[in-house]
mmCIF file of the N, C-alpha and C atoms, coordinates in Angstrom:
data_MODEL
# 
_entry.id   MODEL 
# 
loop_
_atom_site.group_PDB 
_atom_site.id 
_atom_site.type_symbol 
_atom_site.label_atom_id 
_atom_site.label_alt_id 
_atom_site.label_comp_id 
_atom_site.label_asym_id 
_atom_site.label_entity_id 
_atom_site.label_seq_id 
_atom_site.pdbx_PDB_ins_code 
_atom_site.Cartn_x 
_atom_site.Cartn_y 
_atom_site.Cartn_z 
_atom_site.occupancy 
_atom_site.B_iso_or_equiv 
_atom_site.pdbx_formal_charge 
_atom_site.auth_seq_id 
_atom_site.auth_comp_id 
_atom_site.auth_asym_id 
_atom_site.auth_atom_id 
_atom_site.pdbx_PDB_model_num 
ATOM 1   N N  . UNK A 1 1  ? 107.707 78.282  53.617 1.00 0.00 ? 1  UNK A N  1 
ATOM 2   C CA . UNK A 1 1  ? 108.147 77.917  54.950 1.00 0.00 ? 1  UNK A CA 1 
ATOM 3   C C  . UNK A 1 1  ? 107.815 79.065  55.904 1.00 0.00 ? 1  UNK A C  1 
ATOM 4   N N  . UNK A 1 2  ? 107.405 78.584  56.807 1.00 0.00 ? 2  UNK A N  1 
ATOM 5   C CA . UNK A 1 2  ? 106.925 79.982  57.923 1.00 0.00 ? 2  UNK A CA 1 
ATOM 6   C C  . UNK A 1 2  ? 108.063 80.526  58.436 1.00 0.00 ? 2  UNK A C  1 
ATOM 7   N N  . UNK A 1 3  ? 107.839 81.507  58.963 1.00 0.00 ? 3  UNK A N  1 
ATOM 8   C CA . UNK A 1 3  ? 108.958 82.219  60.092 1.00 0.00 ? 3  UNK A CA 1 
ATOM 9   C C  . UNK A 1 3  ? 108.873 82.002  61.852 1.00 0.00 ? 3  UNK A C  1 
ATOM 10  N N  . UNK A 1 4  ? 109.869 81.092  62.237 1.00 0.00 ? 4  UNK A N  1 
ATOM 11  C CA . UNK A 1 4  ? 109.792 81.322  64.028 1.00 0.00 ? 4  UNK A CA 1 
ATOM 12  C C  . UNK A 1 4  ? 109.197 82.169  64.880 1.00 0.00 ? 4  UNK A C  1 
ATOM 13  N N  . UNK A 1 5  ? 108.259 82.537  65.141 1.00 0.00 ? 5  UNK A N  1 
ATOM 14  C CA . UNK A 1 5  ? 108.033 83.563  66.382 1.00 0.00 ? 5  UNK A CA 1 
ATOM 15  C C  . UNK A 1 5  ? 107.550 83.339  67.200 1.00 0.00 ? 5  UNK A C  1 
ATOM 16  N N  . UNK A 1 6  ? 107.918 84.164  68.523 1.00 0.00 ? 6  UNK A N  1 
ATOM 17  C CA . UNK A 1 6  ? 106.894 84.136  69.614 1.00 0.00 ? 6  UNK A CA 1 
ATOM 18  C C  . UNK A 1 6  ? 105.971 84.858  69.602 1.00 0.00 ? 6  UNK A C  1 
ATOM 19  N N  . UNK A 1 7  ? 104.557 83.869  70.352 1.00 0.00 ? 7  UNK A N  1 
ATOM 20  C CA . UNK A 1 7  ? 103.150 83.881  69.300 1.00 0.00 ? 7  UNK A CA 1 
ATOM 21  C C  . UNK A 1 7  ? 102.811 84.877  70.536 1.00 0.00 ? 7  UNK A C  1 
ATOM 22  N N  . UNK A 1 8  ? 102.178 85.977  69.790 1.00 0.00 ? 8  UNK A N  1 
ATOM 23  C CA . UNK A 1 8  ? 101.503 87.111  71.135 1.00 0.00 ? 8  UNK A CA 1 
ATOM 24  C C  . UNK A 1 8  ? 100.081 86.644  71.739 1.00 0.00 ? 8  UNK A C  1 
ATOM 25  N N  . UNK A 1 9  ? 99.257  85.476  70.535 1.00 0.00 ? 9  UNK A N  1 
ATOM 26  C CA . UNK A 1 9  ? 97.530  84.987  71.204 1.00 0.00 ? 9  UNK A CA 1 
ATOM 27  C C  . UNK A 1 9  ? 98.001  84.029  72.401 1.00 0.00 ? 9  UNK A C  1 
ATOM 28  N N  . UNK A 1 10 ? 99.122  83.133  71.817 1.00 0.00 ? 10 UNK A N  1 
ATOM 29  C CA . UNK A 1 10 ? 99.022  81.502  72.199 1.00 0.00 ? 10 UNK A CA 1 
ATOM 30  C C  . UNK A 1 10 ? 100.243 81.954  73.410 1.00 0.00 ? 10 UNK A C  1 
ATOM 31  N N  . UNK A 1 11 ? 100.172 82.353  74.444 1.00 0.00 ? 11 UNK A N  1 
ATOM 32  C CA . UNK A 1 11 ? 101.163 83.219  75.391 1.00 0.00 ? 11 UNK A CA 1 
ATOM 33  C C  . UNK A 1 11 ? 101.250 82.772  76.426 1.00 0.00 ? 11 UNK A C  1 
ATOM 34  N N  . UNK A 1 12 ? 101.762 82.140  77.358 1.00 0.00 ? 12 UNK A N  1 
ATOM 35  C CA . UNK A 1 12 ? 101.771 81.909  78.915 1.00 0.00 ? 12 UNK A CA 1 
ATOM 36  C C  . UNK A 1 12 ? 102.576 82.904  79.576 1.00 0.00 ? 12 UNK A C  1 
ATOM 37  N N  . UNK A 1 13 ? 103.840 82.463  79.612 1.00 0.00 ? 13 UNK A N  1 
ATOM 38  C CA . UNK A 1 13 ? 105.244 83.120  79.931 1.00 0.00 ? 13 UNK A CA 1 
ATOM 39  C C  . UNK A 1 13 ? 105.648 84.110  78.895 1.00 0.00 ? 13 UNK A C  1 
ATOM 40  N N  . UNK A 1 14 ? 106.230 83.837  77.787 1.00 0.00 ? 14 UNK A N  1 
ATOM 41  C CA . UNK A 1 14 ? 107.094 84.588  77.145 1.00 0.00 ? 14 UNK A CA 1 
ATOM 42  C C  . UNK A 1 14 ? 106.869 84.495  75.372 1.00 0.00 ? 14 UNK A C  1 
ATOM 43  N N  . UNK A 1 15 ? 105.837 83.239  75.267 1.00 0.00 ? 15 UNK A N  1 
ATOM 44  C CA . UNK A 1 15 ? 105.349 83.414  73.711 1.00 0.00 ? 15 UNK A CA 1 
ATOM 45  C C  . UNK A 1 15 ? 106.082 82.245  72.941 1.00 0.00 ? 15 UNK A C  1 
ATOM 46  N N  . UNK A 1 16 ? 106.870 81.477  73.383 1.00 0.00 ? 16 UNK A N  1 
ATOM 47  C CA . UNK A 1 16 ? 107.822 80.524  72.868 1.00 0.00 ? 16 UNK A CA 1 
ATOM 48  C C  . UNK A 1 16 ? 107.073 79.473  72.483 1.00 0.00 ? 16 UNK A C  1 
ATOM 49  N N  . UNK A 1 17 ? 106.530 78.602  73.638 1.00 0.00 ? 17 UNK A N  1 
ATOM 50  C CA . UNK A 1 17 ? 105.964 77.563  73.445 1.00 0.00 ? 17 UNK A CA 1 
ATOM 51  C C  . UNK A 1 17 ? 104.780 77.866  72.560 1.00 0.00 ? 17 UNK A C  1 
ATOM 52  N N  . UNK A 1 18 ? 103.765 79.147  72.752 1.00 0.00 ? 18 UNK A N  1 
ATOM 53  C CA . UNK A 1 18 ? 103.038 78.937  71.518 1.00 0.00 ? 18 UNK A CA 1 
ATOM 54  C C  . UNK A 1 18 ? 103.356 79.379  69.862 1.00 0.00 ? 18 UNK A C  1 
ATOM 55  N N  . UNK A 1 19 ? 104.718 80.073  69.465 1.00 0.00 ? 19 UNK A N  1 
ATOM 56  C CA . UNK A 1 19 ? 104.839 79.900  68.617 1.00 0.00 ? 19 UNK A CA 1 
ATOM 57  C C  . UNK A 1 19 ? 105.720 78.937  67.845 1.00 0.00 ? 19 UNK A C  1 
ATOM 58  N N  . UNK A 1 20 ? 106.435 78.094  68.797 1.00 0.00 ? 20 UNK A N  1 
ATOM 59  C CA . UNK A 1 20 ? 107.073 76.718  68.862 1.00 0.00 ? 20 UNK A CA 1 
ATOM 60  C C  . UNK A 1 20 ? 105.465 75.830  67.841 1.00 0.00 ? 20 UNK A C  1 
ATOM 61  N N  . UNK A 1 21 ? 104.772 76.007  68.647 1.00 0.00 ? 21 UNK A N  1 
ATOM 62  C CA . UNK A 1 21 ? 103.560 74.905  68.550 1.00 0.00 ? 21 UNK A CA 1 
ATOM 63  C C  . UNK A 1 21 ? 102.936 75.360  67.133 1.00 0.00 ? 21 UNK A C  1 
ATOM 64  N N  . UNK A 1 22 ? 102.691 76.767  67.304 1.00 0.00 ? 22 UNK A N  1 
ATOM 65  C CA . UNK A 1 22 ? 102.405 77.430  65.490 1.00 0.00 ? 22 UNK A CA 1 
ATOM 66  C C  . UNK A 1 22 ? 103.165 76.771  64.719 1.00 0.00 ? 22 UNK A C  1 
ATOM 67  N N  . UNK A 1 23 ? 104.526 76.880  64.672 1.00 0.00 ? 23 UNK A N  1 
ATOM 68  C CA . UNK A 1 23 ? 105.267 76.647  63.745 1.00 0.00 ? 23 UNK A CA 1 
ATOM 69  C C  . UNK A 1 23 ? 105.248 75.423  63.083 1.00 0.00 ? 23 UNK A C  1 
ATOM 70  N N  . UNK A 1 24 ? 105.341 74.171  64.384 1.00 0.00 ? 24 UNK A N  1 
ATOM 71  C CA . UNK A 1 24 ? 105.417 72.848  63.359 1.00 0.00 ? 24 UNK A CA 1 
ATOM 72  C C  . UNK A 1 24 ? 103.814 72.087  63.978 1.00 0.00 ? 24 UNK A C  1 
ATOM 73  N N  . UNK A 1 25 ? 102.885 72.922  64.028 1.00 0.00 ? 25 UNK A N  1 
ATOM 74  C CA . UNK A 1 25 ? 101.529 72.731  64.354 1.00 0.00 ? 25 UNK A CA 1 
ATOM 75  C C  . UNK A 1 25 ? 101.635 71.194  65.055 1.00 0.00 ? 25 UNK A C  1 
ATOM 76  N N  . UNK A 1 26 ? 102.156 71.233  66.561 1.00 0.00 ? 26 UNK A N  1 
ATOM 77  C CA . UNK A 1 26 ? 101.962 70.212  67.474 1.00 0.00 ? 26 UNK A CA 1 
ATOM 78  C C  . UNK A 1 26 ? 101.248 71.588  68.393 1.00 0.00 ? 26 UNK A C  1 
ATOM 79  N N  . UNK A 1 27 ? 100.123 70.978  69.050 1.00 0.00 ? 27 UNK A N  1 
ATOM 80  C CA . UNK A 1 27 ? 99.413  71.186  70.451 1.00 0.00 ? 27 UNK A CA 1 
ATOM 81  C C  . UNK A 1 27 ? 100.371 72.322  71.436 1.00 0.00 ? 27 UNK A C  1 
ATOM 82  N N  . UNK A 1 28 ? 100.550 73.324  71.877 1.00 0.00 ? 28 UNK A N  1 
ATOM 83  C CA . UNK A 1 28 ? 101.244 74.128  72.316 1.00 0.00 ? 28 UNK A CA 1 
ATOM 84  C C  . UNK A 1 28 ? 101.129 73.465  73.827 1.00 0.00 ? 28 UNK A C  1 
ATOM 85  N N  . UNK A 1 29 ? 100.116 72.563  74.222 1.00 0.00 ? 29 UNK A N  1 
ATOM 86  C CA . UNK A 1 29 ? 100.233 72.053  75.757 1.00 0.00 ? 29 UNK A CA 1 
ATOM 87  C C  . UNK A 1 29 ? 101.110 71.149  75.868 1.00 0.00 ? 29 UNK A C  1 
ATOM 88  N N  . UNK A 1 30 ? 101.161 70.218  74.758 1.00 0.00 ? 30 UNK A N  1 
ATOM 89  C CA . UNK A 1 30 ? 102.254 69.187  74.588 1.00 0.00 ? 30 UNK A CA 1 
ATOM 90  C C  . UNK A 1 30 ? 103.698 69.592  74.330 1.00 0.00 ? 30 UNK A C  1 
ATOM 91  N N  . UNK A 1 31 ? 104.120 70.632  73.592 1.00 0.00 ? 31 UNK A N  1 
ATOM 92  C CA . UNK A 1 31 ? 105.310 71.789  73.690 1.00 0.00 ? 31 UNK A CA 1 
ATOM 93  C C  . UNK A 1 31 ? 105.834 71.887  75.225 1.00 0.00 ? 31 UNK A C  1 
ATOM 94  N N  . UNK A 1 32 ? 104.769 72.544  76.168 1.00 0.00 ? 32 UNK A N  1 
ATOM 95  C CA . UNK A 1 32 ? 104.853 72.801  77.065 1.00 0.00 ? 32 UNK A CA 1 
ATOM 96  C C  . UNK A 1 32 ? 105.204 72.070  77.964 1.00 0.00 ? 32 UNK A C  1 
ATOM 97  N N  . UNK A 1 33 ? 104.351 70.847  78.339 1.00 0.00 ? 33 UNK A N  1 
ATOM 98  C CA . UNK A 1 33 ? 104.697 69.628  79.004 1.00 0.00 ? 33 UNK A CA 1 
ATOM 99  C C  . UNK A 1 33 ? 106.245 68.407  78.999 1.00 0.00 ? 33 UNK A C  1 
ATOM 100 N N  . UNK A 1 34 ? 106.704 69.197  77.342 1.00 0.00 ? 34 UNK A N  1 
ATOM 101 C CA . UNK A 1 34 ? 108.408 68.971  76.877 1.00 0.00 ? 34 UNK A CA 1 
ATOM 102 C C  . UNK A 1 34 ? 108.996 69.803  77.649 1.00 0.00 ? 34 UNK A C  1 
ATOM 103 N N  . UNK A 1 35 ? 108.771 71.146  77.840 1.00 0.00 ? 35 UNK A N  1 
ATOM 104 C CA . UNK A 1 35 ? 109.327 71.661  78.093 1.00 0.00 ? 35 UNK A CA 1 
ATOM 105 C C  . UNK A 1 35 ? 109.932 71.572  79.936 1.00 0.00 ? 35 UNK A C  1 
ATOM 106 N N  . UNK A 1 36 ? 108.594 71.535  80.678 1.00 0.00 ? 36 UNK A N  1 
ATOM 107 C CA . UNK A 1 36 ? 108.863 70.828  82.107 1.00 0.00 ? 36 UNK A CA 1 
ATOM 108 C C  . UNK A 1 36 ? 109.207 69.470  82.111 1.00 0.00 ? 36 UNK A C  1 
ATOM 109 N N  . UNK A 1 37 ? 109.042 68.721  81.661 1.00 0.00 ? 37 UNK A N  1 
ATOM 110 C CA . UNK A 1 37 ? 109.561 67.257  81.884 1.00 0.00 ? 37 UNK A CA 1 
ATOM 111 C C  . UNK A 1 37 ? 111.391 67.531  81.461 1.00 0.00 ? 37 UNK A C  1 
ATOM 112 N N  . UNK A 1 38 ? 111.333 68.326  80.800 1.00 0.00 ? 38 UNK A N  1 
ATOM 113 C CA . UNK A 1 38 ? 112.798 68.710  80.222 1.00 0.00 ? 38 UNK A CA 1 
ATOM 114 C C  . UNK A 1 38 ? 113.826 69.376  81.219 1.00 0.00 ? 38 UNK A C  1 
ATOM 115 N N  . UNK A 1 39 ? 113.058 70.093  81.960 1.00 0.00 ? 39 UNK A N  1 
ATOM 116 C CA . UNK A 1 39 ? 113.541 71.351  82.887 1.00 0.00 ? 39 UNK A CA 1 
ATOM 117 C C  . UNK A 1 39 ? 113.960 70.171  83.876 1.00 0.00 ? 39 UNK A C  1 
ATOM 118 N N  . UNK A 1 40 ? 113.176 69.231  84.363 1.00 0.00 ? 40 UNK A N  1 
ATOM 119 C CA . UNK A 1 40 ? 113.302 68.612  85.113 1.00 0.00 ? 40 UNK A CA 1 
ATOM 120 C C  . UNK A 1 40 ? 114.797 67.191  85.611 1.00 0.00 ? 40 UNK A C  1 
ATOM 121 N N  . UNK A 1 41 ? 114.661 66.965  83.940 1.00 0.00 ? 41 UNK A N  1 
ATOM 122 C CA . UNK A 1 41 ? 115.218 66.228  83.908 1.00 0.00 ? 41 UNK A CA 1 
ATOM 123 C C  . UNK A 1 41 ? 116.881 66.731  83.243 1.00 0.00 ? 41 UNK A C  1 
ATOM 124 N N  . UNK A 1 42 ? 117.081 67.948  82.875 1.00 0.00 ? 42 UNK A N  1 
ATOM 125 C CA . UNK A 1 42 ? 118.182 68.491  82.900 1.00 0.00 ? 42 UNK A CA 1 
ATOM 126 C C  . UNK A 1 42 ? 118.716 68.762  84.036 1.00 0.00 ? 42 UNK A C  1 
ATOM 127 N N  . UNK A 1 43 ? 118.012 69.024  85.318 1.00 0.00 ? 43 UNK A N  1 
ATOM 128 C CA . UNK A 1 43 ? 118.312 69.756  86.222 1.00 0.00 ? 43 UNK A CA 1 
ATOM 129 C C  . UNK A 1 43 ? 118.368 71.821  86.456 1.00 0.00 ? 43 UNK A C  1 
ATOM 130 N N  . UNK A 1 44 ? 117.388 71.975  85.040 1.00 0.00 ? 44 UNK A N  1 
ATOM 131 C CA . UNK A 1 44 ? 117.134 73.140  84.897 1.00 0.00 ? 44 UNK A CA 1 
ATOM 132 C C  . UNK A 1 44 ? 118.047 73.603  83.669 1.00 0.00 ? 44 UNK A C  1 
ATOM 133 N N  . UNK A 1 45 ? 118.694 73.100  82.958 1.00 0.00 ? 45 UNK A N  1 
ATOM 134 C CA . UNK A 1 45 ? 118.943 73.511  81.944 1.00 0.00 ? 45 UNK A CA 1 
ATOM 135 C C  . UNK A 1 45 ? 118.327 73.914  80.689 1.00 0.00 ? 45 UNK A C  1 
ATOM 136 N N  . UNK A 1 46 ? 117.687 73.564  80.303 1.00 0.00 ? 46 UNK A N  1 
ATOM 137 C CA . UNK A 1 46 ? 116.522 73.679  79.768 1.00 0.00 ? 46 UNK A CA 1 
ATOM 138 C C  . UNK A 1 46 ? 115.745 75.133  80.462 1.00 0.00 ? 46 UNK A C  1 
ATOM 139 N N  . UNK A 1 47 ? 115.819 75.651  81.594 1.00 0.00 ? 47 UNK A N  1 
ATOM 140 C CA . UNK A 1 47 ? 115.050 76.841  81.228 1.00 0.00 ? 47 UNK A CA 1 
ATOM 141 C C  . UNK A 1 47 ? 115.848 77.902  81.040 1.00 0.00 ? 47 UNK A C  1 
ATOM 142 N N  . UNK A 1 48 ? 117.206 77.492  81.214 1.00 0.00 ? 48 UNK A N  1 
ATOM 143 C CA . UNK A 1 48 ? 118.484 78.546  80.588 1.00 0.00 ? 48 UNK A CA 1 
ATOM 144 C C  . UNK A 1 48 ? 118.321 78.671  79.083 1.00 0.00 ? 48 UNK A C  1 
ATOM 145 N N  . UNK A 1 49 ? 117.809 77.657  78.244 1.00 0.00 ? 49 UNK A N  1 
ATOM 146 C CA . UNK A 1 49 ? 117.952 77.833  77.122 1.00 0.00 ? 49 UNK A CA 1 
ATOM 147 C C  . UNK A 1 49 ? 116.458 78.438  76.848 1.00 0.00 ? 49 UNK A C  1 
ATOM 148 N N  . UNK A 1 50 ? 115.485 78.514  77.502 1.00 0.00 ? 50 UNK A N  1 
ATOM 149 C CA . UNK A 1 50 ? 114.099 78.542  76.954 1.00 0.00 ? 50 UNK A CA 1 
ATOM 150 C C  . UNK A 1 50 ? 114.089 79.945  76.996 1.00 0.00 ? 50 UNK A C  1 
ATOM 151 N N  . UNK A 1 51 ? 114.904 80.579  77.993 1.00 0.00 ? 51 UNK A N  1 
ATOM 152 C CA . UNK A 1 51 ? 115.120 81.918  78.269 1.00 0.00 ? 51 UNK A CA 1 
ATOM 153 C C  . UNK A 1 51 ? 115.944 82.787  77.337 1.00 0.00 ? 51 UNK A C  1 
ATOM 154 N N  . UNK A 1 52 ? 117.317 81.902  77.064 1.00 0.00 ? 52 UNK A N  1 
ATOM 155 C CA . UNK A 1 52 ? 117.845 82.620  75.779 1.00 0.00 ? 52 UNK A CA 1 
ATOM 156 C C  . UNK A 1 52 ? 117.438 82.530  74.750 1.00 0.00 ? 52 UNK A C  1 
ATOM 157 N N  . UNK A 1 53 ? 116.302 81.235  74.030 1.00 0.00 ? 53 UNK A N  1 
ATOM 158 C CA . UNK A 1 53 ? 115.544 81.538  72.892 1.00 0.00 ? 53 UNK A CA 1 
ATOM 159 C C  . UNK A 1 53 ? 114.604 82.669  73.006 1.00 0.00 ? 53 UNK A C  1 
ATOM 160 N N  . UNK A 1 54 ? 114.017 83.026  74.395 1.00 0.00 ? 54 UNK A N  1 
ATOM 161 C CA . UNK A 1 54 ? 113.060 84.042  74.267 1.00 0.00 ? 54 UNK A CA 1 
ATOM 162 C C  . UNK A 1 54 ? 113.390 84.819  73.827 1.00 0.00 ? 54 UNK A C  1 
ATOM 163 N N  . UNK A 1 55 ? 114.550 85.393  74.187 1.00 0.00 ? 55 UNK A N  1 
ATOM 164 C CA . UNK A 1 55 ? 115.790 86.638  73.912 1.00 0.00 ? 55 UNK A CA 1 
ATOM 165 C C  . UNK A 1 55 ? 116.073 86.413  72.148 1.00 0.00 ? 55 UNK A C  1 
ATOM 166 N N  . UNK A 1 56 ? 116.469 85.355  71.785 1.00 0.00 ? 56 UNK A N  1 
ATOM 167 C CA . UNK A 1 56 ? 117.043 85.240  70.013 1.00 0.00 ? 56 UNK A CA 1 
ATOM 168 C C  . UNK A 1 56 ? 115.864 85.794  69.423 1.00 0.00 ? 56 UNK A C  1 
ATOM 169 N N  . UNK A 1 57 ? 114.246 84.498  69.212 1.00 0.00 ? 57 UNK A N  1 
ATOM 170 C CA . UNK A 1 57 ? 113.677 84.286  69.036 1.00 0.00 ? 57 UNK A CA 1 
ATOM 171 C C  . UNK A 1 57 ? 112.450 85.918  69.144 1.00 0.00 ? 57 UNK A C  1 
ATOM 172 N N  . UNK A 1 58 ? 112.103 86.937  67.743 1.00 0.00 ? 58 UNK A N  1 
ATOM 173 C CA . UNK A 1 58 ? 111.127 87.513  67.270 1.00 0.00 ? 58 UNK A CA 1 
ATOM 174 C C  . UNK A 1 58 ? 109.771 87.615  68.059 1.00 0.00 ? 58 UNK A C  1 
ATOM 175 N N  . UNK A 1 59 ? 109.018 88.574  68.469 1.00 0.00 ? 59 UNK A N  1 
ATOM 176 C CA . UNK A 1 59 ? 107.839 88.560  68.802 1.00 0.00 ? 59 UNK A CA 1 
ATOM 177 C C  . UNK A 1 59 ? 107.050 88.842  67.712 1.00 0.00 ? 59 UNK A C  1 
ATOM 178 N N  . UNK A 1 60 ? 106.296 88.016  67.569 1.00 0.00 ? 60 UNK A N  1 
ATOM 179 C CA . UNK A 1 60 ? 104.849 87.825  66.517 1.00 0.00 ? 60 UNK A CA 1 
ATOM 180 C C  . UNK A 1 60 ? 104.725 89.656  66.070 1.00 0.00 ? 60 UNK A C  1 
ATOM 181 N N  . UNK A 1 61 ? 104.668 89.751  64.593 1.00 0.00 ? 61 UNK A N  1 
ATOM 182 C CA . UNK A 1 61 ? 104.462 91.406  64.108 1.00 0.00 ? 61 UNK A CA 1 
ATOM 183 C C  . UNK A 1 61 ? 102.807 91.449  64.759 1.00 0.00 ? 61 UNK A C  1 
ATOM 184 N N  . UNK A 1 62 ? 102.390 92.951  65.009 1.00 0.00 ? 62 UNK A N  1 
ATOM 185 C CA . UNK A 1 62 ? 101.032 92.498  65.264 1.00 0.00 ? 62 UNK A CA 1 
ATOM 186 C C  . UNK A 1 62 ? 100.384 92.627  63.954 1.00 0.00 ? 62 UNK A C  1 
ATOM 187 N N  . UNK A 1 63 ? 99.344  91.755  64.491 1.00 0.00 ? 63 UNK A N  1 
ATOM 188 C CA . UNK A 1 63 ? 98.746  92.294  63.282 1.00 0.00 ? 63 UNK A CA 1 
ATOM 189 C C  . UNK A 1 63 ? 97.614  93.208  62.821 1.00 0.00 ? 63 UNK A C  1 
ATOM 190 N N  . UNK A 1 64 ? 97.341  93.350  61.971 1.00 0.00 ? 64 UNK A N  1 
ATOM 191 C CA . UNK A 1 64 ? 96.558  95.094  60.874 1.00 0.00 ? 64 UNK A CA 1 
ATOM 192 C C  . UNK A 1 64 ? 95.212  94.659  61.519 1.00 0.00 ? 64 UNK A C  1 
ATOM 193 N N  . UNK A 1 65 ? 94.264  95.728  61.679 1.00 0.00 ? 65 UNK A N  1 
ATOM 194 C CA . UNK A 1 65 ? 92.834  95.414  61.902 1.00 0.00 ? 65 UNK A CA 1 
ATOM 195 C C  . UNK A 1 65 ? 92.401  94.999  61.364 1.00 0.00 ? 65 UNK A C  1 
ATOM 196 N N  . UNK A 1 66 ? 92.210  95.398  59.906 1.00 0.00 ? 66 UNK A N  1 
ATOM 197 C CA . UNK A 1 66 ? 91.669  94.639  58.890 1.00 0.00 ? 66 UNK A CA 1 
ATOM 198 C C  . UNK A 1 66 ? 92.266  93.313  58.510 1.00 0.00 ? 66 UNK A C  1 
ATOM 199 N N  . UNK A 1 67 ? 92.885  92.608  59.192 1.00 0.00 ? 67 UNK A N  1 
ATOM 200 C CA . UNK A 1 67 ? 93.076  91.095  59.531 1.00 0.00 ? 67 UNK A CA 1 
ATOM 201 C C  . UNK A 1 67 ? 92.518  90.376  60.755 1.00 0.00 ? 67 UNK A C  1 
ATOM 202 N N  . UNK A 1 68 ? 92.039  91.163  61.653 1.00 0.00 ? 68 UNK A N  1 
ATOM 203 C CA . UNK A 1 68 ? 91.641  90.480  62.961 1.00 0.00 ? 68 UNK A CA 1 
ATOM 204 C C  . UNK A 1 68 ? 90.612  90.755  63.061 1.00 0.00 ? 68 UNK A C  1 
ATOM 205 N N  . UNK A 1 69 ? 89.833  91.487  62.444 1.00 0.00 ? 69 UNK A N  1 
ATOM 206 C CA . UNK A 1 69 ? 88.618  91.728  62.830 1.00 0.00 ? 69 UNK A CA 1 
ATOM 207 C C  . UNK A 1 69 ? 87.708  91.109  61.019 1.00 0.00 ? 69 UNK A C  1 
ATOM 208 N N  . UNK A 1 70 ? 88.644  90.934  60.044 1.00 0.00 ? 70 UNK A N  1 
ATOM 209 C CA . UNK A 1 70 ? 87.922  91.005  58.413 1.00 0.00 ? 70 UNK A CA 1 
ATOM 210 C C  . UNK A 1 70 ? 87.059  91.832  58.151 1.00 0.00 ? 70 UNK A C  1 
ATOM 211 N N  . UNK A 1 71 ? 87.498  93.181  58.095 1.00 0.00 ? 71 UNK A N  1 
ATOM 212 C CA . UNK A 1 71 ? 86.909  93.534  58.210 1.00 0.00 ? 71 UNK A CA 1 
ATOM 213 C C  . UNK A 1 71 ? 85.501  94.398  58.329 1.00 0.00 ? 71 UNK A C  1 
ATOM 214 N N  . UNK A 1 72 ? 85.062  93.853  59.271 1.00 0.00 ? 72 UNK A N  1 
ATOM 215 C CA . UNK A 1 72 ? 83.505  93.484  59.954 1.00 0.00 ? 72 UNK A CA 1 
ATOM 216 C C  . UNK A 1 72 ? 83.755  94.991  60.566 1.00 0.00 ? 72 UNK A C  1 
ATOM 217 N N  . UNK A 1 73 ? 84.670  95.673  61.230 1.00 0.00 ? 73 UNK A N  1 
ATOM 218 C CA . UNK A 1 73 ? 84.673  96.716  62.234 1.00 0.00 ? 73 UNK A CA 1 
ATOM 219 C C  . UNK A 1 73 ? 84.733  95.890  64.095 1.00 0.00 ? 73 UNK A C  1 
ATOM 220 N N  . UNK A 1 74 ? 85.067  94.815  64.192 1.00 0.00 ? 74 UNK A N  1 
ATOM 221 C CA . UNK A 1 74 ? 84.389  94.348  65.315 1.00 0.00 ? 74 UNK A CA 1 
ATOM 222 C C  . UNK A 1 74 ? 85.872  93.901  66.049 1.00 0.00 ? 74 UNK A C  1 
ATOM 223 N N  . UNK A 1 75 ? 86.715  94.458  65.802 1.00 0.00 ? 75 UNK A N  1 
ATOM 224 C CA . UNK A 1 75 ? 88.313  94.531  66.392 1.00 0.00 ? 75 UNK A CA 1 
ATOM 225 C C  . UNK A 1 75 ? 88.312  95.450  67.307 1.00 0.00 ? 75 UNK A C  1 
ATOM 226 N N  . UNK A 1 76 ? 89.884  94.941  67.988 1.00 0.00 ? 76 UNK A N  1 
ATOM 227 C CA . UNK A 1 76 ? 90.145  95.846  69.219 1.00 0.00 ? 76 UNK A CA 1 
ATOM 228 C C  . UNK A 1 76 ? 90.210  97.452  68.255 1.00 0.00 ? 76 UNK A C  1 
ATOM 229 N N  . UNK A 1 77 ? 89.903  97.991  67.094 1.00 0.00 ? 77 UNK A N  1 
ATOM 230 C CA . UNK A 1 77 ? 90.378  99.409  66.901 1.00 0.00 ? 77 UNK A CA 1 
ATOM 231 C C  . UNK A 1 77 ? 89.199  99.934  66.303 1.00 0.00 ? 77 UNK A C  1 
ATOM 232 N N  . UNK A 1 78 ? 87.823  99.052  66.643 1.00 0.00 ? 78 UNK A N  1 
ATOM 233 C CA . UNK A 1 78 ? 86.855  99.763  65.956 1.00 0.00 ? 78 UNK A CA 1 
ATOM 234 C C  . UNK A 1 78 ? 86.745  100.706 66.893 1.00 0.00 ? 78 UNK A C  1 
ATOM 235 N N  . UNK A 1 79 ? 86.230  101.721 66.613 1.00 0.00 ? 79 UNK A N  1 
ATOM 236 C CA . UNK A 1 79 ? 85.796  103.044 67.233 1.00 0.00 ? 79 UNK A CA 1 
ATOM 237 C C  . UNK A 1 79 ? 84.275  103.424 66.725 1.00 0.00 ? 79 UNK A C  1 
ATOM 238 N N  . UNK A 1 80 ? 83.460  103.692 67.816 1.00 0.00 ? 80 UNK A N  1 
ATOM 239 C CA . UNK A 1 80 ? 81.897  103.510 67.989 1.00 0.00 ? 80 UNK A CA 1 
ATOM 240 C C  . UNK A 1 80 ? 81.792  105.144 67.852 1.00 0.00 ? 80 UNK A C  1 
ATOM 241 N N  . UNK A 1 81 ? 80.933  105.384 67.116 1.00 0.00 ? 81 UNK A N  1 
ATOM 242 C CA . UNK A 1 81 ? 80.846  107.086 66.722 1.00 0.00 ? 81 UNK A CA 1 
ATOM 243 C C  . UNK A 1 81 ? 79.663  107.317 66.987 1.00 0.00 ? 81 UNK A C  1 
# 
């Protein structure tokens, strides 16, 4: 089972909606589009809570170079000598 986080790639605002969308792999635009139709129709409640999940809710660990780059050297930490 995965772990909740807010996703640091998939990011608009605060990382929620794209690791919402990681997690149970729905479309992070369609997340999103819940999320305003929601805001809306609470009368803004919904971004009281979107705000205190940001707050509960983990930011994505980063991750190792040798995961983002496989590595090739071709990551944000290669260093050109």
């Amino acid at each position: 089972m995965n772990k909740l986080f807010r996703s640091r790639y998939n990011s608009k605002l605060t990382g929620l909606s794209g690791g919402l969308a990681e997690w149970t792999g729905i479309s992070a635009t369609l997340i999103r589009l819940i999320w305003i139709i929601s805001a809306f129709c609470s009368f803004g409640t919904t971004i009281l809570v979107y705000f205190i999940a940001s707050l509960v809710i983990p930011k994505e660990p980063p991750a190792h170079s040798y995961d983002y780059d496989h590595g090739h050297g071709h990551g944000p930490r290669h260093r050109y000598y």
